[in-house]
BAZABA-383009 format. One record per residue: residue number from 1; residue in three letters; x, y, z of N, C-alpha, C in turn. Coordinates in Angstrom, 2 decimals, m for minus. Example, Ala and Ser with C-alpha at 12.3 -4.5 7.8 and 13.67 -1.06 7.14 Angstrom:
// residues 2
SITE  seq  type       nu       nv       nw      cau      cav      caw       cu       cv       cw
SITE    1   ALA    13.19    m5.69     7.80    12.30    m4.50     7.80    13.20    m3.30     7.80
SITE    2   SER    12.85    m2.25     7.08    13.67    m1.06     7.14    12.90     0.03     7.87
This chain:
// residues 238
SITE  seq  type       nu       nv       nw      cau      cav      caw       cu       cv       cw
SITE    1   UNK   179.26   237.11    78.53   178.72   237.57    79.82   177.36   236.95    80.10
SITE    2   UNK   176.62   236.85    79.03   174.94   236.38    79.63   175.33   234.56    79.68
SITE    3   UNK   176.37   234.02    79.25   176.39   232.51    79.04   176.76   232.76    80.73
SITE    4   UNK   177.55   233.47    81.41   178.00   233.30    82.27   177.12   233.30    83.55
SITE    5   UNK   176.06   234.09    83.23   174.93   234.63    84.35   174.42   233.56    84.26
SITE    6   UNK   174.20   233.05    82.84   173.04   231.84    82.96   173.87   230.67    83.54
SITE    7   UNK   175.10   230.20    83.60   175.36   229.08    84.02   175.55   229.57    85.91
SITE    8   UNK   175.60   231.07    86.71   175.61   231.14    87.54   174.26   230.76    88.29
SITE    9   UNK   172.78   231.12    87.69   171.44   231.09    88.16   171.13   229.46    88.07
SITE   10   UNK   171.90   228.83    87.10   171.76   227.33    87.11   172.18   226.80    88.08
SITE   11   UNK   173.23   227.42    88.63   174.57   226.79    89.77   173.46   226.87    90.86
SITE   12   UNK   173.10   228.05    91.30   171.86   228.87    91.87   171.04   227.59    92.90
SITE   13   UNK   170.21   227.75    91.23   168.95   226.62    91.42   169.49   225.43    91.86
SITE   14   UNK   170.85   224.40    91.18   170.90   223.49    91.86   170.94   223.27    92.92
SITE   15   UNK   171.72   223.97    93.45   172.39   223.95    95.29   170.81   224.25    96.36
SITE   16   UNK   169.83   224.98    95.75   168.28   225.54    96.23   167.42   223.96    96.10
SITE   17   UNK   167.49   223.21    94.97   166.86   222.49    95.32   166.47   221.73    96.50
SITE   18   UNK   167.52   220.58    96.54   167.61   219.64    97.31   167.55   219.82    98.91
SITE   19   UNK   167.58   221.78    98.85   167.33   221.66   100.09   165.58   222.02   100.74
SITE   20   UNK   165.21   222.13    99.94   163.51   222.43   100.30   162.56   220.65   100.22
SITE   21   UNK   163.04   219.97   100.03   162.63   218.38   100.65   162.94   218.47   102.00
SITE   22   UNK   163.55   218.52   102.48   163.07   218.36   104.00   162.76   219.51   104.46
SITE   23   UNK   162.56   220.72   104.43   161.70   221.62   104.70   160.01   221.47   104.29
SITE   24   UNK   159.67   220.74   103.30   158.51   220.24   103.35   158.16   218.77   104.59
SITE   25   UNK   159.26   217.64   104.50   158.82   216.75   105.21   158.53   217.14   106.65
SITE   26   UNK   159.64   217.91   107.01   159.31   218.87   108.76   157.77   219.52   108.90
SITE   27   UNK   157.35   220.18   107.85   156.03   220.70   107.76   154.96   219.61   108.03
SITE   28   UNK   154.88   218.32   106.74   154.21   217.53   107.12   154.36   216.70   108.26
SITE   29   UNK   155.27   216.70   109.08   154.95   216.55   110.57   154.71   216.52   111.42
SITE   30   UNK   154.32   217.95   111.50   153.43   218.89   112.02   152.05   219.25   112.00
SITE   31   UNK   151.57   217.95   110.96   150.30   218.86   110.63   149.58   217.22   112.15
SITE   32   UNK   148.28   218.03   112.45   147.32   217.38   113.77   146.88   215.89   113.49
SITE   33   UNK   147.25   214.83   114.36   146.82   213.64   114.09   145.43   213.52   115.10
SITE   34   UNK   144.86   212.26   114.32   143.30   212.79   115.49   143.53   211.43   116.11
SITE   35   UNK   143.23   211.75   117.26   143.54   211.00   118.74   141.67   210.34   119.13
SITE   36   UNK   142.24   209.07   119.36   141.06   208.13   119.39   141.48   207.34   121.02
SITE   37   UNK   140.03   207.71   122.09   139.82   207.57   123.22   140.02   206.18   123.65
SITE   38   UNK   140.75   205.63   124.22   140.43   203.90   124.68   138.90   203.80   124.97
SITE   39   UNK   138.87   202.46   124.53   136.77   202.43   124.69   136.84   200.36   125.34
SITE   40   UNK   136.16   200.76   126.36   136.13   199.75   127.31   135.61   198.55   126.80
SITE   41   UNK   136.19   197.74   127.52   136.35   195.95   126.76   135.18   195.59   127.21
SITE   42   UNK   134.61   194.56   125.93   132.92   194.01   126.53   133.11   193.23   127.46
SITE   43   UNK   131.49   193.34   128.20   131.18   192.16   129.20   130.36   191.77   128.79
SITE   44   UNK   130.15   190.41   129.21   129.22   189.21   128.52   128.01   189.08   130.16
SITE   45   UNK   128.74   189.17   131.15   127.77   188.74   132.05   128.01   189.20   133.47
SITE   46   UNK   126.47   189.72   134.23   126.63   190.39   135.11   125.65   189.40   136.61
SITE   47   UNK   126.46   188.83   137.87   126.09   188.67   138.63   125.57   189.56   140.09
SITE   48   UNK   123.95   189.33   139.98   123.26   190.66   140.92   122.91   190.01   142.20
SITE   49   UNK   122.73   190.78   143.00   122.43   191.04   144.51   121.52   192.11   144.77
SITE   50   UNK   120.00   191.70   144.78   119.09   192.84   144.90   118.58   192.62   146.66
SITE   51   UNK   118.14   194.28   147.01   117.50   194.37   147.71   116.47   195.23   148.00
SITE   52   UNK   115.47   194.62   148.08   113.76   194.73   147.46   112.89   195.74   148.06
SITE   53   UNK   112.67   196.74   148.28   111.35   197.17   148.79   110.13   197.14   147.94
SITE   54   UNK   109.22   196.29   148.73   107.80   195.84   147.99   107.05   197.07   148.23
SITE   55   UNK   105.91   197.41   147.44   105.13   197.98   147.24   103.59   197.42   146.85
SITE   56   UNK   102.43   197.40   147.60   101.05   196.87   146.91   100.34   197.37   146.08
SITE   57   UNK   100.10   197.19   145.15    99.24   198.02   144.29    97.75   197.30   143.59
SITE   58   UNK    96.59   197.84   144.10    95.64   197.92   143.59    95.06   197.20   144.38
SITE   59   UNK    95.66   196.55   145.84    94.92   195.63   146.60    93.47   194.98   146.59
SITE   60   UNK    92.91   195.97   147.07    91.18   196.00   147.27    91.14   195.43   145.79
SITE   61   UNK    91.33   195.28   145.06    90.91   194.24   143.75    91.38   193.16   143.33
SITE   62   UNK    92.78   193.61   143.32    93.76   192.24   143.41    94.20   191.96   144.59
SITE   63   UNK    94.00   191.14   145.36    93.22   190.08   145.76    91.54   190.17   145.89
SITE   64   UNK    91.33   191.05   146.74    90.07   191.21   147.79    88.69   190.78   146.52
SITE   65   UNK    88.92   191.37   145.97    87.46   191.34   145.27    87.28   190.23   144.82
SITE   66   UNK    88.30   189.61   144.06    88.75   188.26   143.28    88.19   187.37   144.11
SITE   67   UNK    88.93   187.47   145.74    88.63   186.61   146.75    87.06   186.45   147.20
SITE   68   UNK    86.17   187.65   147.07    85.33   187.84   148.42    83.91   187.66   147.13
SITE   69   UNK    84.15   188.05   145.60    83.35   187.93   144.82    82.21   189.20   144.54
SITE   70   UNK    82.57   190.34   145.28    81.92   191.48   145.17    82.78   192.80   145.49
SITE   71   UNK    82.27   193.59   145.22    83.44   195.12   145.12    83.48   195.38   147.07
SITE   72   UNK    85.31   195.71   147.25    85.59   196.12   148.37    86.38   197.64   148.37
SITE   73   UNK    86.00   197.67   149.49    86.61   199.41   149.81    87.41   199.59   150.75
SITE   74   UNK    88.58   200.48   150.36    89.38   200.85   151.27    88.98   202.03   152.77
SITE   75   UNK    89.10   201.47   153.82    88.90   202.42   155.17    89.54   203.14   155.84
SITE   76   UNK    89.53   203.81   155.97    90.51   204.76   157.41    90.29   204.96   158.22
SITE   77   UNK    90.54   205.15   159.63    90.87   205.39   161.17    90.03   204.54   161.38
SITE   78   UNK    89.93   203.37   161.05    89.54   202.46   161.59    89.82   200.87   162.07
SITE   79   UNK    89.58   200.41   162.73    90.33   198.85   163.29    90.62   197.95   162.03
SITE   80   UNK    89.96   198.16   161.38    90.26   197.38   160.19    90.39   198.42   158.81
SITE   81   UNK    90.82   197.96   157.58    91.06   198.02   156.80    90.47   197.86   155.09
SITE   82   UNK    89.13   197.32   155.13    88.93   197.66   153.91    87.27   196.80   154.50
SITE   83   UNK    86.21   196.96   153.81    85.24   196.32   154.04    84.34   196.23   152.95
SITE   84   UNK    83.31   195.38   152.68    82.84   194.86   151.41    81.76   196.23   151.08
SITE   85   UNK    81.48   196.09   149.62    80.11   197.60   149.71    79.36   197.12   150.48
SITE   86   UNK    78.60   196.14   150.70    77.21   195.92   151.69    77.53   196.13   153.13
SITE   87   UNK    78.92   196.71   153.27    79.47   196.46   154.75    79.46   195.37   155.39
SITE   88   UNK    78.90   194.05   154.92    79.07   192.92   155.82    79.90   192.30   156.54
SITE   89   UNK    81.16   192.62   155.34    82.42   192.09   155.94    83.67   192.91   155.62
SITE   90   UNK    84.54   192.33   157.24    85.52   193.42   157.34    86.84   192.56   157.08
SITE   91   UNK    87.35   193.41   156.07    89.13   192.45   155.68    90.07   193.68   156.80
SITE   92   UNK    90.60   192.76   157.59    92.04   193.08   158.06    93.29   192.34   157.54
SITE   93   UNK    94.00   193.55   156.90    95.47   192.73   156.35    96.19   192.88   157.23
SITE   94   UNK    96.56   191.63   158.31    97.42   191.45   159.09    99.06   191.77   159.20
SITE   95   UNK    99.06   191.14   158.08   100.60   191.28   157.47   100.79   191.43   155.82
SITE   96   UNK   101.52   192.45   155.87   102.36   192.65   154.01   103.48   192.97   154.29
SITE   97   UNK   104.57   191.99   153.94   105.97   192.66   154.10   106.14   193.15   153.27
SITE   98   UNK   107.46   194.29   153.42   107.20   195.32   152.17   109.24   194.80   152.07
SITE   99   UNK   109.91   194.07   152.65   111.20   193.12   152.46   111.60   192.36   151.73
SITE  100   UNK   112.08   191.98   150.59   112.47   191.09   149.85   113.77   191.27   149.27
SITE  101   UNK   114.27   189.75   149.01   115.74   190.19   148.19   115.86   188.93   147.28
SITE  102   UNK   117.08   189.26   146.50   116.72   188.23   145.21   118.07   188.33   144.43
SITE  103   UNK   118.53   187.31   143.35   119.91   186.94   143.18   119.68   186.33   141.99
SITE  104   UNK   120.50   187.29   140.98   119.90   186.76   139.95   121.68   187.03   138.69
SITE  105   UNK   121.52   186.76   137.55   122.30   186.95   136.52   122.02   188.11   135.20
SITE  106   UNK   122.59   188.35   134.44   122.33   189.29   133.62   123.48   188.69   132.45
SITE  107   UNK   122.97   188.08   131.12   123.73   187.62   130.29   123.56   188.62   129.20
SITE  108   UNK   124.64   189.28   128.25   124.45   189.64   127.22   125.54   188.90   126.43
SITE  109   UNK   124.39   188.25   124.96   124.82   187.45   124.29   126.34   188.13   123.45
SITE  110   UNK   125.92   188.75   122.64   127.07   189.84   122.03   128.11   191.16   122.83
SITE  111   UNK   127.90   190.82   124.32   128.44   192.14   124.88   128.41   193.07   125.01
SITE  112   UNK   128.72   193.66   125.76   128.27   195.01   126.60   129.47   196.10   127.12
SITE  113   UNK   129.40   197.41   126.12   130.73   198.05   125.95   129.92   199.29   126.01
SITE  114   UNK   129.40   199.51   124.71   128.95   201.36   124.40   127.49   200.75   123.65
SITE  115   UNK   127.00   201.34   123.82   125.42   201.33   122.99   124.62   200.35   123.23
SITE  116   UNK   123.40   200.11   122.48   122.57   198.96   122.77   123.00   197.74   122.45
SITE  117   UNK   122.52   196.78   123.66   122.78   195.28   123.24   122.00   194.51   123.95
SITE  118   UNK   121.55   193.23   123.59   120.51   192.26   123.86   120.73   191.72   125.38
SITE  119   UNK   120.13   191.90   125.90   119.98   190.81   127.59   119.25   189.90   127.86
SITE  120   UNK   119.51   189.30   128.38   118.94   187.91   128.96   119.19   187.71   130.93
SITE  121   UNK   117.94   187.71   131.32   118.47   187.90   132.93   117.16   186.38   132.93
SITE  122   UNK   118.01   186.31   134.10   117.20   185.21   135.17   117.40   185.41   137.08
SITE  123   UNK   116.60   185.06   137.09   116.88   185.44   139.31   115.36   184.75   139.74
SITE  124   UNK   115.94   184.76   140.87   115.43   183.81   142.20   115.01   185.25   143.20
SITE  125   UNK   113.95   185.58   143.18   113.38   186.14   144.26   112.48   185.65   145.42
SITE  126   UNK   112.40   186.49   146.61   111.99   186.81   147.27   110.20   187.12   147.23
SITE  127   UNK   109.47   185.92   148.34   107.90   187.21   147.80   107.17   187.63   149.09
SITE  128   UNK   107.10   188.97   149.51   106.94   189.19   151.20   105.43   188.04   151.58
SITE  129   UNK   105.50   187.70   152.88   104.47   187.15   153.17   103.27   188.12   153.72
SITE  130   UNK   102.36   187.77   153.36   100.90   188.23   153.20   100.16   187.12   153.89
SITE  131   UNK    99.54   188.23   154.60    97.98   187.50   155.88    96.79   188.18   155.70
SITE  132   UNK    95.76   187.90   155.21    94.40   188.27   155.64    93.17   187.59   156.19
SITE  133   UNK    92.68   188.67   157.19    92.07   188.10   158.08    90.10   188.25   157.87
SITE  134   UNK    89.44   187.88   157.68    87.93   187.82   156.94    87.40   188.19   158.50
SITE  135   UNK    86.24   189.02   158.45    85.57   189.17   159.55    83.75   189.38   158.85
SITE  136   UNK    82.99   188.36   159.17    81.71   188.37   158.67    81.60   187.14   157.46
SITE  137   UNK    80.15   187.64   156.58    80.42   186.40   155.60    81.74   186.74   155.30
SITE  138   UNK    82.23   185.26   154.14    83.29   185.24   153.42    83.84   184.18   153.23
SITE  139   UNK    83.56   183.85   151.46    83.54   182.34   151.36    85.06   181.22   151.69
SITE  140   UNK    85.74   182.29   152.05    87.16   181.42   152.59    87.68   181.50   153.82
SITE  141   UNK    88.62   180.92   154.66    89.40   181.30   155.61    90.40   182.23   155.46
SITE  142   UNK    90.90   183.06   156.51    91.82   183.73   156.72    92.91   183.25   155.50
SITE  143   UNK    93.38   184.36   154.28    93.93   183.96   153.26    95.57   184.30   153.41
SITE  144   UNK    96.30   183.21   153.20    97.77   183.77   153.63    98.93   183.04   152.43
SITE  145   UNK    99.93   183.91   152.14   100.85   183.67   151.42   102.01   183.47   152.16
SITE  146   UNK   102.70   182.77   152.01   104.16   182.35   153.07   104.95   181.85   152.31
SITE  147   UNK   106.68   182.42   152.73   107.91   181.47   152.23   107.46   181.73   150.70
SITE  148   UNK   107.33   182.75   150.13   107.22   182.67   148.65   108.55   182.70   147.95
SITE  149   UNK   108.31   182.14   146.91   109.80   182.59   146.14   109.26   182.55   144.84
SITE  150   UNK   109.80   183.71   143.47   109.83   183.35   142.32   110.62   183.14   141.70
SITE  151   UNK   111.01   182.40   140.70   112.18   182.49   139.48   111.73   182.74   137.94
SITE  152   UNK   112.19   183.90   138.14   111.92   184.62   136.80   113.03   184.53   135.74
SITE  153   UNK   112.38   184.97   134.16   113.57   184.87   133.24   112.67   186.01   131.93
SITE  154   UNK   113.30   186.73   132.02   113.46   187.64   131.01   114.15   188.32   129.99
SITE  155   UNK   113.73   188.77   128.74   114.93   189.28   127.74   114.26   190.76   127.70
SITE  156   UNK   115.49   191.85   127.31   115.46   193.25   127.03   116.41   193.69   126.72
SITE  157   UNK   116.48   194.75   126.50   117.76   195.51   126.06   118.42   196.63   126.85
SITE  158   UNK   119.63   196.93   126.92   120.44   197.08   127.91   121.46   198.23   127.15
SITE  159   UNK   121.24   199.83   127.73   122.22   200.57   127.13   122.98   201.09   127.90
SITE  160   UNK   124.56   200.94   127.31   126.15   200.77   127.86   126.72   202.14   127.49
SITE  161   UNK   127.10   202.72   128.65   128.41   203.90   127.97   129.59   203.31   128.78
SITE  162   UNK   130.13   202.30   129.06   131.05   201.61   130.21   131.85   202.56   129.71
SITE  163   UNK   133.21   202.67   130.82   134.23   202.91   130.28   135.55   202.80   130.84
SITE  164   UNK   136.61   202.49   130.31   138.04   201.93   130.50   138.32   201.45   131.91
SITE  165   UNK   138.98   200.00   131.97   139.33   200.60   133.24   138.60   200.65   134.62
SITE  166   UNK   138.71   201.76   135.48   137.99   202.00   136.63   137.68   203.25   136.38
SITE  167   UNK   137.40   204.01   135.10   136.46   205.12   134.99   135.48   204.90   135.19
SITE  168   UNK   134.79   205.72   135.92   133.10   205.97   136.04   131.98   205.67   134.53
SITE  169   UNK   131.09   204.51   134.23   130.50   204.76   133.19   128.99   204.36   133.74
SITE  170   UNK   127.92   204.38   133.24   126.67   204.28   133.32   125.91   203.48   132.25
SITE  171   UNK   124.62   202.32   132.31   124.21   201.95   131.83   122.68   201.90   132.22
SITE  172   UNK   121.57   201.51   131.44   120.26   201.62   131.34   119.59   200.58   130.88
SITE  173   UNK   118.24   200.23   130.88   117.91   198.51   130.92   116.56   198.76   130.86
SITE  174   UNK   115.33   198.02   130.52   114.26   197.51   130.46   114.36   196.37   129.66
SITE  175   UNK   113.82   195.52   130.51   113.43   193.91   130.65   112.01   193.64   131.15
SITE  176   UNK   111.31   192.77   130.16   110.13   191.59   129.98   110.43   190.97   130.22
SITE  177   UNK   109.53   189.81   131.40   109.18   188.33   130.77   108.32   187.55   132.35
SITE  178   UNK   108.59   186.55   132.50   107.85   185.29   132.71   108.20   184.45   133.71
SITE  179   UNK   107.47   184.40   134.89   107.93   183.23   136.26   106.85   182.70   136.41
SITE  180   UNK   107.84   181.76   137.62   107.19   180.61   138.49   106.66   181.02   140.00
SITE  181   UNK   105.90   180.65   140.50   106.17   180.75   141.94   105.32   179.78   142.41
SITE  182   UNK   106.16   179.39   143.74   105.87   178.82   144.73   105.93   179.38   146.13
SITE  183   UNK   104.81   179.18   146.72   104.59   178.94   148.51   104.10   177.86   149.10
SITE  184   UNK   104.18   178.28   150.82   103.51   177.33   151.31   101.97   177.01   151.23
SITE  185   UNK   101.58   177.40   150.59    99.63   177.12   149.91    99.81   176.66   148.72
SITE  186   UNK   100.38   177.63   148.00   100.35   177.33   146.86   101.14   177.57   145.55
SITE  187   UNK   100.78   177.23   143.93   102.14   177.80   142.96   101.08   178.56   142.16
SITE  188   UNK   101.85   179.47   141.49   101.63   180.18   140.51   102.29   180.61   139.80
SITE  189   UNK   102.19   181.30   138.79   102.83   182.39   137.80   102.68   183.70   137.83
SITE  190   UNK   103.90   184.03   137.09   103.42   185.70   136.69   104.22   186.28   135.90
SITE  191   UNK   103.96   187.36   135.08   104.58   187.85   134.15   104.98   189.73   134.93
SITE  192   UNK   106.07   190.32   134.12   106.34   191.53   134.39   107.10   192.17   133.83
SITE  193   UNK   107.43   193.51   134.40   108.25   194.22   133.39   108.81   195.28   134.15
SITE  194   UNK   110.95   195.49   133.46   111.59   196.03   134.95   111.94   196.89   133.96
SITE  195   UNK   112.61   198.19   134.49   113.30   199.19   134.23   114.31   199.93   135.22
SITE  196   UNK   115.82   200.44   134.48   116.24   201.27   135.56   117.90   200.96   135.33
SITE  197   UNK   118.40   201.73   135.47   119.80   202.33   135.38   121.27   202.43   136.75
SITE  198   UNK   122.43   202.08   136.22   123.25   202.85   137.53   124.61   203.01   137.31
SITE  199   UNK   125.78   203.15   137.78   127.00   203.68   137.34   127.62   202.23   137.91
SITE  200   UNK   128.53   202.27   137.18   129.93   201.40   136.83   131.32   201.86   136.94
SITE  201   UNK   132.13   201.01   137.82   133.66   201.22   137.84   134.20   200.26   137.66
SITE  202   UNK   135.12   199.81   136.83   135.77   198.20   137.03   134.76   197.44   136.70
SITE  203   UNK   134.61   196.52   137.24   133.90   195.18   137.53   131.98   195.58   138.12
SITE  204   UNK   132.80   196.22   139.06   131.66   196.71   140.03   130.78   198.15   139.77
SITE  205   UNK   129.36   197.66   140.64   128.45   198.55   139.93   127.22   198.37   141.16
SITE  206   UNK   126.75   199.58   140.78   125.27   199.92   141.64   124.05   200.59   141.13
SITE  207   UNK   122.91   199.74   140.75   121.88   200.02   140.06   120.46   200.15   141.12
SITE  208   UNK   119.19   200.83   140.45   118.33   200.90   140.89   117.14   201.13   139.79
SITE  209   UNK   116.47   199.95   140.15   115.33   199.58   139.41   113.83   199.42   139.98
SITE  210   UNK   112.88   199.69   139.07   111.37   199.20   139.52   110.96   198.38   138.64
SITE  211   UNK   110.01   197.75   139.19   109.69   196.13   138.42   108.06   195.96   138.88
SITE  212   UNK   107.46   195.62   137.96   106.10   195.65   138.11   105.59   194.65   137.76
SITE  213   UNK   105.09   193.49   138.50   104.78   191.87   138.68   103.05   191.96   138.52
SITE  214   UNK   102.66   190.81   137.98   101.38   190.31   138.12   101.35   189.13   138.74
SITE  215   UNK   101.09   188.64   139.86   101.17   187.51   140.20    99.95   186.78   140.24
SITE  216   UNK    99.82   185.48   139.74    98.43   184.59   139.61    98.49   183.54   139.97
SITE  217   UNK    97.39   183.17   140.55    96.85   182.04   141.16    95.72   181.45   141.19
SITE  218   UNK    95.48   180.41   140.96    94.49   179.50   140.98    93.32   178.76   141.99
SITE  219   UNK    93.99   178.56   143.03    93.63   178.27   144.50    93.30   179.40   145.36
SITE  220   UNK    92.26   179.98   146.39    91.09   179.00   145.96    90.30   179.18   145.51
SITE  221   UNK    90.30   180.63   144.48    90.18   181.04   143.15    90.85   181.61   142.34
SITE  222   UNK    90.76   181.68   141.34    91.29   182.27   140.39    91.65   183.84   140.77
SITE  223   UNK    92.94   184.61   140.96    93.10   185.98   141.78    94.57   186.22   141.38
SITE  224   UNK    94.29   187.28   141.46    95.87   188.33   141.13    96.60   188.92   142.18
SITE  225   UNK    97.72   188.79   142.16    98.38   190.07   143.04    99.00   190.92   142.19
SITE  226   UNK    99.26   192.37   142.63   100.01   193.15   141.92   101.10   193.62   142.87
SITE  227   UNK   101.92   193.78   142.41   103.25   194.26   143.68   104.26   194.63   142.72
SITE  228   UNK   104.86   196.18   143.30   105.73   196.74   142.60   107.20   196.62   143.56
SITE  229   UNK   108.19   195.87   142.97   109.37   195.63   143.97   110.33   197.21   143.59
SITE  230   UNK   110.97   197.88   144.22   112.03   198.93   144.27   113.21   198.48   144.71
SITE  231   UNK   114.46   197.99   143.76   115.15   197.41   143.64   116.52   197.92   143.54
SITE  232   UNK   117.46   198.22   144.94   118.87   198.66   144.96   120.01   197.03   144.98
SITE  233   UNK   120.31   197.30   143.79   120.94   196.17   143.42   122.89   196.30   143.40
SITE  234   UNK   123.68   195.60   143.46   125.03   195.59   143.51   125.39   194.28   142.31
SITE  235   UNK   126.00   194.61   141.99   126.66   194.31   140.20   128.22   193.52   140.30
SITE  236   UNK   128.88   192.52   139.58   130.04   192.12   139.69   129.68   191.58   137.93
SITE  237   UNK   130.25   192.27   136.99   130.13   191.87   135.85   131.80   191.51   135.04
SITE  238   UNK   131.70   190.64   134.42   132.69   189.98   133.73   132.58   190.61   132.08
């Protein structure tokens, strides 16, 4: 009798085995796989279309003082506009356009997907024309800037959350560096430094930046301009 039980619990177990292997493999089928987001293909390079509102900053020094060789002051409700401390002489700024636009590139060497990466921009701007008019002493004529243009080239770094596709993504930027300029008087240089961010779909994109220029010149002294451009720009990046 017990040989018999035992060869029944054997019978038992065999037939029990073979069937709990796939009751485990069904389980492990089940268990959560982790799901990884498509993440948007780099771009190497972005062609811009800015349009400029200028801003003057620090006038009465950069130029005026540079120009006139003694400290000038800014005036109000009055015909003119700024006049020397001794009062001798009266500057009227005829004209400052506050208009400019400018066309430029945006290269990143390693690409531009998610996080930080290196830039390289260059552009051809715009520089509003400027008139001033001397009333009293004042060792120059009526001082005027015309038809300016600069070409600048700068490197900075550039942060990417792009994303897939024609999803909505956003990126961020500050850029240094170094131009040329020419007008009808005269050339100069200048150095500066931009900042500023905007959203991305596809290809296409719309940013807004400020940029803060030193502009210098030599003729027909040695003198600065300062001018802050406000910059709504449109994007076609590859």
């Amino acid at each position: 009798m017990l040989i018999q039980t035992l060869s029944a619990m054997c019978l038992v177990a065999a037939l029990a085995g073979p069937e709990q292997a796939p009751a485990l493999s069904a389980a492990e089928g089940l268990q959560p796989q982790t799901y990884q987001a498509p993440k948007a293909r780099r771009h190497f390079i972005s062609i811009t279309f800015d349009k400029q509102f200028v801003q003057p900053y620090s006038f009465a020094k950069h130029p005026l003082e540079e120009l006139l060789g003694q400290p000038v002051e800014e005036v109000f409700l009055q015909s003119f506009d700024y006049r020397t401390r001794d009062q001798q002489t009266l500057i009227n700024v005829v004209e400052y356009g506050k208009r400019a636009t400018a066309i430029g590139a945006t290269v990143y060497p390693f690409g531009a997907s998610e996080g930080a990466t290196l830039a390289v921009r260059a552009s051809l701007e715009t520089i509003p024309t400027i008139r001033v008019a001397f009333s009293g002493p004042a060792p120059y004529p009526p001082y005027e800037l015309t038809n300016g243009r600069a070409t600048d080239f700068g490197v900075g770094i550039d942060m990417s959350d792009r994303a897939p596709g024609w999803g909505i993504g956003a990126h961020a930027f500050i850029i240094g560096g170094v131009g040329r300029i020419q007008t009808d008087q005269m050339k100069g240089t200048r150095y500066f430094g931009e900042g500023g961010g905007g959203v991305t779909s596809g290809p296409f994109g719309v940013d807004v930046s400020v940029k803060f220029t030193v502009n210098r010149f030599t003729t027909p002294v040695a003198h600065q301009i300062f001018m802050v451009p406000v910059s709504v720009r449109g994007t076609l990046t590859f």
